[in-house]
VOGU-3710 file (C-alpha; in Angstrom, 3 decimals, decimal comma):
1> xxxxxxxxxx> 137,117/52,342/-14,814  138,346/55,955/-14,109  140,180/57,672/-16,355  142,873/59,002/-14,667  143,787/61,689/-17,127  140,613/63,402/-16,759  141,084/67,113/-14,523  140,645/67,040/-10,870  137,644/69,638/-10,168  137,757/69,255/-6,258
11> xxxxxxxxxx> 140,811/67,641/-3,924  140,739/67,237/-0,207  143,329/67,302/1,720  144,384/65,579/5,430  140,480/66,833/6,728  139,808/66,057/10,018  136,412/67,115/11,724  136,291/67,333/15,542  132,843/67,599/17,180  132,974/68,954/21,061
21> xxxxxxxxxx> 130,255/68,682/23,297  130,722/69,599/27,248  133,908/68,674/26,949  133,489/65,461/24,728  135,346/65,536/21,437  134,142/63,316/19,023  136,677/62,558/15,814  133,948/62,515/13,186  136,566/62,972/10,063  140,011/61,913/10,193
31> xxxxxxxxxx> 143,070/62,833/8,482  140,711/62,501/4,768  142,062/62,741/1,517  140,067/62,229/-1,542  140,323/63,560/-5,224  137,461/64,213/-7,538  137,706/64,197/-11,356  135,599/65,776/-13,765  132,283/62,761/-14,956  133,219/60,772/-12,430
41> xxxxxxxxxx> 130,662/58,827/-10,112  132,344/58,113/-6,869  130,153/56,426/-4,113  131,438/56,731/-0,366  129,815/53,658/1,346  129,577/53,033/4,984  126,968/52,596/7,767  125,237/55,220/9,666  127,547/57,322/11,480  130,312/56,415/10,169
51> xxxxxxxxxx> 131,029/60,002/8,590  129,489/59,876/5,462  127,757/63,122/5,737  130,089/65,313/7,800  132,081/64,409/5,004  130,031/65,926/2,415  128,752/68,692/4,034  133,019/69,764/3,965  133,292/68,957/0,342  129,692/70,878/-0,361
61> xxxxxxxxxx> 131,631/73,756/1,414  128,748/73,762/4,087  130,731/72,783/6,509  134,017/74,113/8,080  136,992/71,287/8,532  138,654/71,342/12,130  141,628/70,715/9,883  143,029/70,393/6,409  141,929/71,962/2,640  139,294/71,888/-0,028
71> xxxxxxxxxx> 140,997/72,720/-3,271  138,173/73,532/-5,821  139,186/74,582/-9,219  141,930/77,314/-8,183  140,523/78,362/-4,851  141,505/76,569/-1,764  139,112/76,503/1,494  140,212/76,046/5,157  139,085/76,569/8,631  139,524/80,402/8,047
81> xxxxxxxxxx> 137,946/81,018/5,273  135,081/83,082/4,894  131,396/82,169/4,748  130,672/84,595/2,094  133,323/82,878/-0,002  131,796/79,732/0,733  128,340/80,620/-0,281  129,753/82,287/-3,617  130,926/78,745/-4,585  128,689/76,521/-3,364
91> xxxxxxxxxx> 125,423/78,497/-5,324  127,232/78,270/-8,685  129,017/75,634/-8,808  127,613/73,009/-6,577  124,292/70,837/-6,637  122,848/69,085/-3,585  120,425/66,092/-3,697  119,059/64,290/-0,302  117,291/61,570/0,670  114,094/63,647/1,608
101> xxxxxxxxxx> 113,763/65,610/-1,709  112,789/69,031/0,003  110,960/69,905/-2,790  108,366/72,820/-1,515  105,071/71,655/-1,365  102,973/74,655/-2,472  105,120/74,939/-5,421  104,575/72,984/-8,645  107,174/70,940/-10,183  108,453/73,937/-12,557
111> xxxxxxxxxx> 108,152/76,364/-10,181  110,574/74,484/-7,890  112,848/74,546/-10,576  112,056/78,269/-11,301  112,926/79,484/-7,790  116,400/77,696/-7,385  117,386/78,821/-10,875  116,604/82,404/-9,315  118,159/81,983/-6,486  121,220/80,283/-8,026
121> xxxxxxxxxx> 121,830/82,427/-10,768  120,190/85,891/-10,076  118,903/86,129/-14,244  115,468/85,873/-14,990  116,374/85,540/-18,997  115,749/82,171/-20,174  115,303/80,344/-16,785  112,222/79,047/-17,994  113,135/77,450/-20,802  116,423/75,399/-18,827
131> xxxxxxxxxx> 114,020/74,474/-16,354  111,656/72,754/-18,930  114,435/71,367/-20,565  115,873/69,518/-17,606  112,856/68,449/-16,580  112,588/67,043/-19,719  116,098/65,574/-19,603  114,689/63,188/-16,289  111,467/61,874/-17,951  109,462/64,961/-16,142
141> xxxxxxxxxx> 108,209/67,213/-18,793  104,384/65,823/-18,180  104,734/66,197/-14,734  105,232/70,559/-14,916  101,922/71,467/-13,027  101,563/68,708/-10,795  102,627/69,458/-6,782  105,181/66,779/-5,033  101,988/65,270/-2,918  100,894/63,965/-6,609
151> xxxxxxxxxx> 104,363/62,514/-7,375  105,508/59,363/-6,736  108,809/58,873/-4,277  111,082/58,054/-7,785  109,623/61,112/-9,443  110,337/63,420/-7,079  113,893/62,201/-6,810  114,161/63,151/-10,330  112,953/66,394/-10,090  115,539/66,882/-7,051
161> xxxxxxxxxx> 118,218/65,855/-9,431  116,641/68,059/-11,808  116,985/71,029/-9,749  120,422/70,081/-8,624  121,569/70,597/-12,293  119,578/73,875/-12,885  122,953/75,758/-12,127  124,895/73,996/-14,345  127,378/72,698/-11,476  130,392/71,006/-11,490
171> xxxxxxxxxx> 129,973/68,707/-8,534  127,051/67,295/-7,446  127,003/66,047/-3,754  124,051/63,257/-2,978  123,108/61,966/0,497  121,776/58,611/0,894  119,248/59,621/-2,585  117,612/56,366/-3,055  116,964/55,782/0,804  112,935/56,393/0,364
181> xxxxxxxxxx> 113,258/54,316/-2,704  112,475/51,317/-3,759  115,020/48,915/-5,905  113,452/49,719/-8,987  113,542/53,427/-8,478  116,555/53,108/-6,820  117,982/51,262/-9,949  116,802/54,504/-12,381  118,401/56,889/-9,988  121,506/55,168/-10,423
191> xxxxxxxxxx> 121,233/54,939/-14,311  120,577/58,970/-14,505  123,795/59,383/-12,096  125,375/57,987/-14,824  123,739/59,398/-17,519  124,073/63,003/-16,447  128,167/61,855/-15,535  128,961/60,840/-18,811  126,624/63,295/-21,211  127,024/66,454/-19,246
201> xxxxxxxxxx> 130,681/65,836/-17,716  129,480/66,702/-14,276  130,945/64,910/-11,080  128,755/62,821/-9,072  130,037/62,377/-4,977  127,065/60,101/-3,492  127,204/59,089/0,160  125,258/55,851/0,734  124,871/52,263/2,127  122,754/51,597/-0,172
211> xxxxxxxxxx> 124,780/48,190/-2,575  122,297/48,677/-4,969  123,702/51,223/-6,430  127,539/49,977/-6,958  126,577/49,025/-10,495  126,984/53,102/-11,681  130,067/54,006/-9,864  133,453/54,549/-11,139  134,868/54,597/-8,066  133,745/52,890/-4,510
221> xxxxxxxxxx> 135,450/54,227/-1,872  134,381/53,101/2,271  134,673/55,015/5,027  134,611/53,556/8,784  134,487/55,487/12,364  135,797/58,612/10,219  138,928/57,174/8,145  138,872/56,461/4,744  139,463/52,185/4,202  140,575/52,403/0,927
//
């Protein structure tokens, strides 16, 4: 159960996403409102296409809303705002997993930890060390050296989480994670969501139709043909 005393970190408010193609609008997000509080795991369930990740692409400020605000911490976002603003946010304060992993494949396990903790926080001192010790964190540390072709689908779902945290974020956004999963790894994905939620204090948005993992959430929340059902 949510404790509803616990800070907001990111509030949306009456979003509404209009695709247009040769003169065809399609309503992919309409008139959304959704709060998110600090370790908090919130799962948005629905079926394909019904606006799951339009809707986190807004919140992961990748997107731009046709219409409405992102309020995250004391900054609010709009249809105006600026990329660069955007970008600014979404690198330090904002982890992304997805269902495909995108780990690179030349790269070891550390070293794709290594490069997003470059890229997120542009200082070399110590990276190393955080790297190794989230790794550790998700059951990877013998796993360092090895490339993702040597990992199993479950481990390198963990390292994706893994590198998700490496910039300490407040939010992380997840899209459909355990869809290349099977129920048992599906099952441990869930139990980390949780684990990192209530040990780290960092929100968890996940965007799935996957029922499996309702058991985690503090919140379930479904979404049909772009409207919010509850």
């Amino acid at each position: 159960m949510i404790n509803l005393n616990k800070n907001i970190v990111m509030e949306i408010k009456d979003i509404s996403k209009i695709y247009g193609l040769k003169g065809v609008k399609v309503n992919a997000l309409k008139n959304i409102n959704l709060s998110l509080h600090n370790g908090e795991v919130v799962i948005i369930m629905g079926p394909s296409g019904a606006g799951k990740t339009t809707l986190l692409s807004i919140m992961g400020l990748l997107l731009h809303p046709t219409e409405g605000t992102i309020k995250f911490g004391d900054t609010i976002f709009d249809k105006d705002s600026k990329q660069s603003e955007l970008t600014k946010i979404r690198r330090n304060s904002i982890g992304f997993i997805f269902q495909t992993f995108n780990l690179i494949k030349s790269l070891n396990v550390l070293e794709n930890l290594e490069l997003m903790a470059k890229i997120s926080k542009g200082n070399n001192n110590g990276y190393r060390d955080r790297c190794i010790s989230m790794l550790e964190l998700l059951n990877m540390g013998q796993r360092l050296k090895h490339k993702p072709k040597h990992l199993s689908g479950g481990e390198m779902q963990r390292v994706s989480i893994a590198r998700a945290l490496i910039n300490e974020p407040q939010v992380i956004l997840a899209d459909e994670p355990t869809g290349n999963l099977d129920s048992e790894n599906g099952h441990i994905i869930g139990e980390y969501f949780k684990k990192i939620a209530r040990e780290r204090g960092t929100t968890i948005l996940c965007a799935t139709h996957d029922k499996r993992l309702e058991f985690c959430a503090d919140r379930i929340i479904h979404i049909e043909d772009g409207s919010l059902m509850n």
